[in-house]
C-alpha positions as CSV (number, residue, x, y, z in Angstrom):
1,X,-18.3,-52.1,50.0
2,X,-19.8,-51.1,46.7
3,X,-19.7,-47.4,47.7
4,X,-15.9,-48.0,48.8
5,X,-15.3,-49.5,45.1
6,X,-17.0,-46.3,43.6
7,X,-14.7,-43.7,45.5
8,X,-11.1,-45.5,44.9
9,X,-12.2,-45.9,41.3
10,X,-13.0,-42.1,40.6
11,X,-9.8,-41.6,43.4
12,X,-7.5,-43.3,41.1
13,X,-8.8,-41.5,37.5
14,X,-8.1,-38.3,39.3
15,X,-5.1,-39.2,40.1
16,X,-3.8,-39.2,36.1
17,X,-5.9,-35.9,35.8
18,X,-2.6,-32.6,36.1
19,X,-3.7,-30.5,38.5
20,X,-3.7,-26.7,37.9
21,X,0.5,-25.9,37.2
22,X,1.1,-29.6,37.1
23,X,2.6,-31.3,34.1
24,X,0.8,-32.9,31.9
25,X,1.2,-37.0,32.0
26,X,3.4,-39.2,29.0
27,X,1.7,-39.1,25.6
28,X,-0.4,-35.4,26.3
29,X,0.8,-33.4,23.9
30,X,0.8,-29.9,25.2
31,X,-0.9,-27.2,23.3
32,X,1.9,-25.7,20.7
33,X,2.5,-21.8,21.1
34,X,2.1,-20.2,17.5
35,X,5.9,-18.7,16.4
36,X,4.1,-16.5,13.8
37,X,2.4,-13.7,15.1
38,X,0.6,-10.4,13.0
39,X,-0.4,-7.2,13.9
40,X,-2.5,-5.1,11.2
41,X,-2.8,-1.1,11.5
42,X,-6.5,-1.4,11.0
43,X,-9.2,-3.9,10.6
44,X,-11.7,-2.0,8.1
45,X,-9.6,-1.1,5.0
46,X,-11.6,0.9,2.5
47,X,-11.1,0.4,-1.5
48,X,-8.1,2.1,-2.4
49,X,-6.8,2.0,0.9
50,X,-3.6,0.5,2.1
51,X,-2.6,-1.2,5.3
52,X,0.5,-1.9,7.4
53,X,0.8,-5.5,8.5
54,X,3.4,-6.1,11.2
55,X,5.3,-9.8,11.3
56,X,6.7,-11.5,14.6
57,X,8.4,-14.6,13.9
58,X,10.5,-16.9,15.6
59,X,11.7,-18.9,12.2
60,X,12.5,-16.3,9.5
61,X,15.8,-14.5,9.6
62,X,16.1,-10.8,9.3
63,X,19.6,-11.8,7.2
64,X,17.2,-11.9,3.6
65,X,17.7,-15.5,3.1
66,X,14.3,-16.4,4.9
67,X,11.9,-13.9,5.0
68,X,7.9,-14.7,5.8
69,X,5.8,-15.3,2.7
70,X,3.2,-13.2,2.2
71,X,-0.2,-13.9,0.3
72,X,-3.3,-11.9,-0.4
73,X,-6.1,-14.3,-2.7
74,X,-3.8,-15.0,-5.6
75,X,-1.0,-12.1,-4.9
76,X,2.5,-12.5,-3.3
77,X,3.5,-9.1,-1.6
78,X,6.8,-8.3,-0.5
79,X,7.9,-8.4,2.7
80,X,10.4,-5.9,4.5
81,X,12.7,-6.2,7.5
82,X,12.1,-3.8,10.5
83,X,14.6,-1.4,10.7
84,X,17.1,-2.1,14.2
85,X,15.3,0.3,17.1
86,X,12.4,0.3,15.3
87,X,9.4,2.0,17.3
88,X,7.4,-1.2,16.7
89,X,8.9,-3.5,19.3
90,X,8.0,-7.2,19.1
91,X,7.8,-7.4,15.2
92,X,11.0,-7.8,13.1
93,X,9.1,-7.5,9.5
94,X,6.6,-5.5,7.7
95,X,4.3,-5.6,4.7
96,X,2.0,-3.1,3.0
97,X,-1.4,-4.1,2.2
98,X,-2.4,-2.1,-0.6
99,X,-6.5,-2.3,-1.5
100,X,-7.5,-2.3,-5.4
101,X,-10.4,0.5,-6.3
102,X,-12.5,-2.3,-7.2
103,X,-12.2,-4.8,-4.3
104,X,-15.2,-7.0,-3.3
105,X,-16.5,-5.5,-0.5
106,X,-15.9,-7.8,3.1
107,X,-13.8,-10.1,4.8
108,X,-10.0,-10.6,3.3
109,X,-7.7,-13.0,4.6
110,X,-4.1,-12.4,5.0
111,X,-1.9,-16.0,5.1
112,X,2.0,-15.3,6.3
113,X,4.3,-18.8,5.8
114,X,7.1,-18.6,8.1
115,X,10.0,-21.3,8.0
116,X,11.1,-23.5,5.5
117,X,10.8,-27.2,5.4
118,X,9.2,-29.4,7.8
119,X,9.5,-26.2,10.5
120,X,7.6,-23.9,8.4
121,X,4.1,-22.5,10.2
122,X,1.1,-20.2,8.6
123,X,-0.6,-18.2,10.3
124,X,-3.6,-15.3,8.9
125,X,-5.0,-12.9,9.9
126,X,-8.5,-11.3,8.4
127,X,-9.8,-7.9,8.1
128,X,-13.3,-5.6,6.2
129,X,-12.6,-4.2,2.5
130,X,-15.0,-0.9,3.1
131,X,-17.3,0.0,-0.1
132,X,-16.1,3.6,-1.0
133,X,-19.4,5.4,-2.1
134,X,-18.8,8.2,-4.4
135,X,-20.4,10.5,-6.7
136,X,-19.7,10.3,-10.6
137,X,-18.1,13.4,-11.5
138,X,-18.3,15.4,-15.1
139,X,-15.4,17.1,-16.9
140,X,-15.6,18.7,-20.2
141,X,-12.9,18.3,-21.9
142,X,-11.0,18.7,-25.7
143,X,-12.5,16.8,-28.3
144,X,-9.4,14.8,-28.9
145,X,-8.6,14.1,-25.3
146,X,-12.2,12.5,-25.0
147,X,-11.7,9.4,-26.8
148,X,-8.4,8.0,-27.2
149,X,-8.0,6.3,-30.2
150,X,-5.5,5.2,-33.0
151,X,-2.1,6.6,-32.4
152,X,-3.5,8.5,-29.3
153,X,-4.5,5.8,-27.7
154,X,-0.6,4.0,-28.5
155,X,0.9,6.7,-26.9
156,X,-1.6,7.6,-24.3
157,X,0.9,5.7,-21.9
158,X,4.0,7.6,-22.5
159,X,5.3,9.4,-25.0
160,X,8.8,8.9,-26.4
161,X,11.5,8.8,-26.0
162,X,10.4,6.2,-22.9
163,X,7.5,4.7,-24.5
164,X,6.7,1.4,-23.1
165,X,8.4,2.2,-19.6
166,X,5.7,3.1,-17.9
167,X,3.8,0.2,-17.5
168,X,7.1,-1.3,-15.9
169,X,8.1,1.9,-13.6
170,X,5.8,0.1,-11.0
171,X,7.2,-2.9,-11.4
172,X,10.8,-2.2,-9.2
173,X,9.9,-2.8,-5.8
174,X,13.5,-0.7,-3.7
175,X,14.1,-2.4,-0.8
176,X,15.7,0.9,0.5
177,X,12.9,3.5,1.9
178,X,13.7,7.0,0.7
179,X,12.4,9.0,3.2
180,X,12.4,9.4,6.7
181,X,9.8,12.1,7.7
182,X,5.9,12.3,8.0
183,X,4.5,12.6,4.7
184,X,2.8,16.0,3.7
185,X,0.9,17.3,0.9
186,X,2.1,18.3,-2.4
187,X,-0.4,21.6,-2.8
188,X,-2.8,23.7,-0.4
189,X,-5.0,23.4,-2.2
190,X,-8.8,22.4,-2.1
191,X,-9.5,19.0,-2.9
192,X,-11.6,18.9,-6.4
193,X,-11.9,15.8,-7.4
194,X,-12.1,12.1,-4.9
195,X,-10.4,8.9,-5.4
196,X,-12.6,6.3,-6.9
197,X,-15.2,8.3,-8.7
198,X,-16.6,7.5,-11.5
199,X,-15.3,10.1,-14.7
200,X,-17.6,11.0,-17.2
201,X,-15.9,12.7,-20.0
202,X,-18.2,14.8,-22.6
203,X,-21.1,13.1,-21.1
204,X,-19.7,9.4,-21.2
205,X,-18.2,7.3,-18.9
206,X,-14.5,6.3,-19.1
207,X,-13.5,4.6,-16.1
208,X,-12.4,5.8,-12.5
209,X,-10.9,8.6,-11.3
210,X,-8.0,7.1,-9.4
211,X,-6.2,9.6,-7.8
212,X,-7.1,13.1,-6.4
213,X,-7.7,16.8,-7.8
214,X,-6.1,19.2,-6.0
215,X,-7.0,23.2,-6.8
216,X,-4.3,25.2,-8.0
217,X,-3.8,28.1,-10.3
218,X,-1.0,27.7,-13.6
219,X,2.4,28.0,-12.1
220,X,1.7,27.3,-8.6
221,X,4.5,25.4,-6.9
222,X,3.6,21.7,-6.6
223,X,6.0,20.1,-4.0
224,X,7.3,16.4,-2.8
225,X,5.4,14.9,0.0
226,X,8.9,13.3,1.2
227,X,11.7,11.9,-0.5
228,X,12.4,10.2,-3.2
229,X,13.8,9.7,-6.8
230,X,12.5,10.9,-9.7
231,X,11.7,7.9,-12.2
232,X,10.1,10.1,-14.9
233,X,9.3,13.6,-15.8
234,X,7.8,13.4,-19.0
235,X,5.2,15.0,-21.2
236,X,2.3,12.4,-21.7
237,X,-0.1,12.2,-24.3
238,X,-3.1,12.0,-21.2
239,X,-1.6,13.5,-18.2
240,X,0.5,16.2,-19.7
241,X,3.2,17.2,-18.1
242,X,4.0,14.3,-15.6
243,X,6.4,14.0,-12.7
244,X,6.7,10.0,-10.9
245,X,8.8,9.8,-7.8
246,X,10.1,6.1,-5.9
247,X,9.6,6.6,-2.1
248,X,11.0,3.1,-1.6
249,X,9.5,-0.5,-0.4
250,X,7.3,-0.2,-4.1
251,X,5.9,2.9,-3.2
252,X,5.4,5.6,-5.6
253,X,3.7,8.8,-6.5
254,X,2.8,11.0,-9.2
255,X,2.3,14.7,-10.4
256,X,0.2,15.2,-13.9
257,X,-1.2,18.2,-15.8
258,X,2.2,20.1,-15.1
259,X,2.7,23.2,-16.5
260,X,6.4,23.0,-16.1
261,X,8.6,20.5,-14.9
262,X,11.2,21.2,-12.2
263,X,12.6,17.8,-12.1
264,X,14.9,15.6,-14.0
265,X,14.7,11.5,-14.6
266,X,17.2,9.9,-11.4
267,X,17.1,13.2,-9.3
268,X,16.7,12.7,-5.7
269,X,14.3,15.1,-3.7
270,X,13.4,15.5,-0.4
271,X,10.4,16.4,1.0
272,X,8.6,19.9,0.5
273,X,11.1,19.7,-2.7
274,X,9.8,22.0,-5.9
275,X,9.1,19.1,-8.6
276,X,6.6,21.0,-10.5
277,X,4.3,23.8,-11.8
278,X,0.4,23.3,-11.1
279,X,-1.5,23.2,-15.1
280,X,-3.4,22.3,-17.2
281,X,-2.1,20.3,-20.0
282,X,-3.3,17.1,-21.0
283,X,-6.5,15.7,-20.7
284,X,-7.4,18.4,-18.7
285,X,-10.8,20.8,-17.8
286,X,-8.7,23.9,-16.5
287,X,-5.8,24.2,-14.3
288,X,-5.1,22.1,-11.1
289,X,-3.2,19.4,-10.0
290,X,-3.6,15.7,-10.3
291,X,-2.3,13.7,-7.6
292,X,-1.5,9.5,-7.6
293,X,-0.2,7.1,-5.9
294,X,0.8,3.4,-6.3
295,X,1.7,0.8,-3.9
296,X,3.2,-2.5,-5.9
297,X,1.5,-1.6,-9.0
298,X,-1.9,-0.9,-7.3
299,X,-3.3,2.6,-7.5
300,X,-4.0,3.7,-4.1
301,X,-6.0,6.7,-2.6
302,X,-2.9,9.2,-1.4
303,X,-4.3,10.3,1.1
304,X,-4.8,7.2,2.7
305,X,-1.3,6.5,2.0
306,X,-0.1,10.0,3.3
307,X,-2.3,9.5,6.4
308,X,-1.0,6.2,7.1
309,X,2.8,7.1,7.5
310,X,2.0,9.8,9.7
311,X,-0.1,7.6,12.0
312,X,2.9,4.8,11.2
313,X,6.4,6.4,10.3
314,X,8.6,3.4,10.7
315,X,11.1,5.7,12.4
316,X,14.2,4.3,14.0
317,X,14.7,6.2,17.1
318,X,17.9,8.0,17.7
């Protein structure tokens, strides 16, 4: 009788127990499906990189008025809707993900609010900041280009008559992309000088080199590597002869040591576009062009950036 008793008790706590494709019994709460989730186009990011990080969610609208909140330690970046057709099915908005020079190498944590109100959900995702390792490179240089000082150094920003507006040309984040194509570069030449190496000017150190050196002789063409607008074509106490195009979605690029300028503030160029003349003017060793790039006021190795539209275009198919 006792063994009787044993099997209708353990009988009758199986019988509560769902069986596999069975419902679960009054007051189970079933697991809840995420509506938030992220794709990123790589998990190692090196400093100075820049990712792509793809949003799927079932709360935001793709109408403006509640897009997903994106946050990066203490930065809000800005968050753009998929084009309609886009070649990246499943995702209906995109952010870029761009990696400061002098990030802490490891693990960075993405956090994307979707919703508002009680229905809002987070969700993250994590990836590596990579150490770049470079060597310190040595340029000789004029005297009065070595140490920037005094009126120099007020005016090593911009020159007039737009002195002041540099430092806020990053600022304008375009919802409106400005090119279309795969990005290409704007000179054959070889590559010189690294992204993220230390500059030692006249034997001392001033800083990072953050942008690339690209080989040319004076007067070689130096063309757009897609379109754009021209925001500033300039003469600059530092970079000389300067040329900075808007791609779009806070992405920008720029041209310095410029023998001539080609260009003209508000002009729109498309890509393989004449902008320049390679040169040496400036704070400059001998001729060549000097190449940047920006994504939301964070300079940004363009190569990286160039590499990662061709691998990503964010083309709507035809």
């Amino acid at each position: 009788m006792l063994l009787a008793a044993v099997l209708a008790a353990i009988g009758s706590a199986c019988a509560h127990l769902p069986s596999d494709g069975a419902e679960l019994q009054p007051g189970v709460e079933p697991p809840k499906k995420s509506r938030v989730s992220l794709r990123l186009s790589s998990g190692v990011l090196p400093q100075g990189g820049v990712g792509l990080l793809w949003i799927d969610s079932e709360l935001a609208s793709t109408s403006g008025k509640a897009k997903p909140l994106v946050s990066w330690e203490d930065r809000m970046l800005p968050v753009f809707a998929l084009p309609a057709g886009s070649s990246r099915p499943g995702a209906d908005f995109f952010a870029l993900l761009p990696v400061p020079h002098d990030a802490l190498p490891g693990i960075a944590d993405v956090r994307v609010t979707s919703g508002e109100g009680g229905s809002a959900e987070a969700a993250s995702i994590s990836f590596r900041i990579e150490e770049r390792v470079t060597e310190a490179e040595r340029v000789r240089v004029k005297r009065r280009h070595a140490q920037v000082r005094g009126r120099a150094r007020r005016t090593a920003v911009v020159a007039p008559p737009v002195r002041g507006a540099l430092t806020r040309l990053y600022d304008a984040i375009s919802e409106e992309r400005l090119w279309s194509e795969s990005w290409r570069l704007p000179a054959p030449g070889e590559i010189t000088g690294v992204f993220g190496a230390k500059r030692v000017y006249n034997s001392r150190v001033q800083g990072y080199h953050l942008g690339l050196d690209i080989r040319a002789r004076t007067g070689d063409p130096v063309a757009a590597p897609a379109g754009g607008r021209v925001v500033l074509a300039a003469r600059l106490f530092l970079t000389g002869n300067t040329v900075i195009i808007d791609h779009g979605l806070g992405v920008y690029t720029n041209y310095a040591h410029l023998s001539r300028l080609k260009v003209r503030r508000g002009q729109l160029v498309r890509v393989g576009e004449l902008v320049g003349l390679a040169g040496n003017t400036g704070r400059s060793s001998g001729p060549h062009l000097h190449w940047g790039a920006v994504v939301h006021g964070i300079k940004v190795d363009p190569l990286a950036l160039t590499q990662l539209w061709r691998d990503f275009p964010l083309e709507t198919p035809g």
